[in-house]
N, C-alpha and C positions, 0 to 999 in steps of 0.2 A: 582562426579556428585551430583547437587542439588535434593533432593525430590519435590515432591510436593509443599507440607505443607511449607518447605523451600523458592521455588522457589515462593512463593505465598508472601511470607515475603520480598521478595528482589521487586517484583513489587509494592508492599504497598509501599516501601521508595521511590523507583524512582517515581509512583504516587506523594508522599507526595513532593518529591524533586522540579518535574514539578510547584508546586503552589508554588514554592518562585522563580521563575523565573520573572527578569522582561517584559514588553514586548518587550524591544530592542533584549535582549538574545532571548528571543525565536521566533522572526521574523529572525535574524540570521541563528540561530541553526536551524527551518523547512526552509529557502532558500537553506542551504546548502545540508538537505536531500532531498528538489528537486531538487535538480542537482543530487547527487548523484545515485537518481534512474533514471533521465534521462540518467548520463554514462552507467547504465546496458543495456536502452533501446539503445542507440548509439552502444555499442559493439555489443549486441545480434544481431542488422541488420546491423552493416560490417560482422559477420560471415554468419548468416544463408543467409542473401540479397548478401551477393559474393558469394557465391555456388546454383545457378539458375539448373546446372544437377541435383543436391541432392535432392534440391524442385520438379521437374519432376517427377525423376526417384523413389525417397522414401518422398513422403511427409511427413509420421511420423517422420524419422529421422531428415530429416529437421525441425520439430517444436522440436525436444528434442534440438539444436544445438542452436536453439533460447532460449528455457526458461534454456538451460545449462548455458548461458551468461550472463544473467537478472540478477542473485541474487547479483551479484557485488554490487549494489545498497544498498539494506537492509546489506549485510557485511559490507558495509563503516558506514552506519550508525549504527551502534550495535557496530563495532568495535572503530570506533572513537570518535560517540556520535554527534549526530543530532535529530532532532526533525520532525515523521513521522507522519502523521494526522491518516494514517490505523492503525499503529502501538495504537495511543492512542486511537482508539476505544474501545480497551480492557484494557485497564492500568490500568483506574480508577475505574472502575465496582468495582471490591472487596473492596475498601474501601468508593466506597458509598455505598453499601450493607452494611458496618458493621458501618458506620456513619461517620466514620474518615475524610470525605470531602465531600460539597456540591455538588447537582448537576449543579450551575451554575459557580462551579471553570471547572468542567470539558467541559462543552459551550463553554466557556471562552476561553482554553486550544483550544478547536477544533478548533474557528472560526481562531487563530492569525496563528495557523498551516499550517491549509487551505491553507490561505493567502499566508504564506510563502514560502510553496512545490510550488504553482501555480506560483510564482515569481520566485522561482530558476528554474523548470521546462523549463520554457518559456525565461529563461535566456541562455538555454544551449540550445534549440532549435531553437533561433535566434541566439545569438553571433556565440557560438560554433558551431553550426550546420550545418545553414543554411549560416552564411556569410564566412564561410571555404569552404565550395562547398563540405561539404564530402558522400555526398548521393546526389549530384545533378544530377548525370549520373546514368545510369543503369548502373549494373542491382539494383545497392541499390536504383533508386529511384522509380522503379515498386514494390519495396518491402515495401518502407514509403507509396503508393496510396494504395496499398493492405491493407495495415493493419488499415489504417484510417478510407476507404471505407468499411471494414467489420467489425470494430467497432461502423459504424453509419448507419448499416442496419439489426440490430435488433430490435423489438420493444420493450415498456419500459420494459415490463414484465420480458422477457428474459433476458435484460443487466441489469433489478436488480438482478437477479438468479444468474448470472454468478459475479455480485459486490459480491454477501454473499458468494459465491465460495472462489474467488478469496481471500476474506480478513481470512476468515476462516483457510483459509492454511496460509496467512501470518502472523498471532498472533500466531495460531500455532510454526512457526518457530520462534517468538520470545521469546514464552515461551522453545522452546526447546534451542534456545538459553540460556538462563540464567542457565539454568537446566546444562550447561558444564561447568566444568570451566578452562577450556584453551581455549587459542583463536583458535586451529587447532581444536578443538570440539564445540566451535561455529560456524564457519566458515561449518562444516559439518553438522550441524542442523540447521543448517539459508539455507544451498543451496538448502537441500532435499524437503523440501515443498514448495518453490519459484520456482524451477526448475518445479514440480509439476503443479503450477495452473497459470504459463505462459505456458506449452507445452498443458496443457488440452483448453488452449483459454479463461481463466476466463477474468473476467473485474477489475481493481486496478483501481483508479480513479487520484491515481497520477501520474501513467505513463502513462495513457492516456492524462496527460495535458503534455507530452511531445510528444507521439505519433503522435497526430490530429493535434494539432497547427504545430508541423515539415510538418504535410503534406499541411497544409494552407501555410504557408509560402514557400514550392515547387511547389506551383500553384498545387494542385488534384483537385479545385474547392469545396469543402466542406468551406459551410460556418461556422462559430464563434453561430450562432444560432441554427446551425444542428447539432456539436459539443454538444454543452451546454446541447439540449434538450433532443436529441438523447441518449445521450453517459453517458454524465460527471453527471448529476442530478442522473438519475437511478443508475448508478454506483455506487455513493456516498451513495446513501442511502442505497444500497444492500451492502459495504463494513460495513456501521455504524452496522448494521445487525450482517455480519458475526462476526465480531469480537463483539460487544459489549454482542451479545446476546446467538452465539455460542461460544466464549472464557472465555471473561472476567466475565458471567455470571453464569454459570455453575462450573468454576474451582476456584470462589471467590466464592460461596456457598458449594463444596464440601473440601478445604482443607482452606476456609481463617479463620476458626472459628471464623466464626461471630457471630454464633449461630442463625443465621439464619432458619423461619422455611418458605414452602411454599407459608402462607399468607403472606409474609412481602413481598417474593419476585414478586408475583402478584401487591401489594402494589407497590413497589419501579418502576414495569414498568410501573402502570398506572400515576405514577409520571413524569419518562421520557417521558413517548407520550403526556404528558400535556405539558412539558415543551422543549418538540419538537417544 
């Protein structure tokens, strides 16, 4: 098992690695991790949306059966290597803290990702999804209108709360990722916090662009602007949150030896909100 201090060394080089990507690779590599997390969200609702007693009869268990399924997703991507936009919210933080890269490689990094997840996302939620008819019947498809409809009837507040939730735990699992090293020990430290802030209800912004558009495209009546404004903006920024500021923040000042002291770190974020 990696340390810390170790595990902090090994995100520095994948950081560093990410900037010599070009932009083909990495419109690529984030298509593929939106699809990928779209497969988690696909299976997670053939299991939990075909068991309609379970939802009845135990609703908790029913959400553990949902976020039990989910993590499929971040294990494709960690295990085979794609490119996750939540995931890089925390990447780069410790080596801008210690200088080793600009804050506009890391922009840079974000927006092509974006891009990317929302294109493979929305690739497996029409091709895949939606022109296979695999959630077109109940009971799976009162479970795509459910989940869409109570993704876009929170107000901003809330679903930014539940974005800094949601991403919080998923850096998390990615750092506890790295920190294994076998793949049956990533595989268990990628499940454990994903499984987590899918069954608590958090908000990820990239599987909500497979979520909501799967339910636009099965007719729920939620519009592309209700989506957007609703859902995906707050989310996004409460994921940039979780992860940049609850992850990659605090554990690249506490083992990246930056030598970092408080001022620099108040510094360096009124740098990002500037360059927000």
């Amino acid at each position: 098992m990696n340390t810390p201090n170790e595990g902090i060394k090994i995100i520095n080089e994948i950081a560093l690695n990410k900037e010599g990507y070009t932009v083909k690779k990495t419109l690529i590599l984030a298509f593929l991790a939106g699809a990928y997390v779209a497969f988690g969200g696909l299976l997670a609702i053939t299991i939990s949306g075909g068991s309609p007693e379970i939802i009845a009869r135990n609703p908790g268990f029913a959400k553990f059966l949902f976020g039990a399924a989910f993590p499929l997703g971040l294990i494709l991507v960690v295990l085979v290597g794609a490119e996750l936009f939540t995931g890089n919210n925390a990447y780069f933080i410790p080596n801008i803290l210690s200088k080793k890269q600009r804050v506009i490689t890391m922009f840079k990094n974000w927006g092509l990702v974006y891009l990317g997840n929302f294109i493979g996302a929305l690739f497996i939620a029409y091709v895949i999804t939606h022109l296979t008819h695999l959630v077109s019947k109940e009971p799976y498809l009162d479970m795509v209108y459910s989940i869409a409809r109570g993704k876009t009837s929170h107000s901003f507040l809330v679903t930014f709360i539940k974005g800094i939730g949601a991403n919080w735990l998923v850096c998390l699992a990615l750092w506890q990722g790295i920190a294994a090293e076998n793949s049956s020990g990533k595989i268990i430290a990628i499940w454990l916090p994903v499984m987590a802030f899918v069954t608590l209800g958090f908000e990820h912004s990239i599987a909500n662009m497979y979520f909501i558009p799967l339910s636009i495209f099965e007719g729920s009546g939620i519009t592309w602007s209700t989506f957007i404004f609703k859902n995906l903006i707050p989310a996004t920024l409460g994921n940039i949150v979780g992860g940049a500021l609850f992850v990659g923040l605090p554990y690249g000042y506490l083992f990246g030896n930056t030598g970092t002291t408080p001022q620099k770190i108040k510094s360096k974020l009124r740098q990002l909100s500037r360059n927000a």
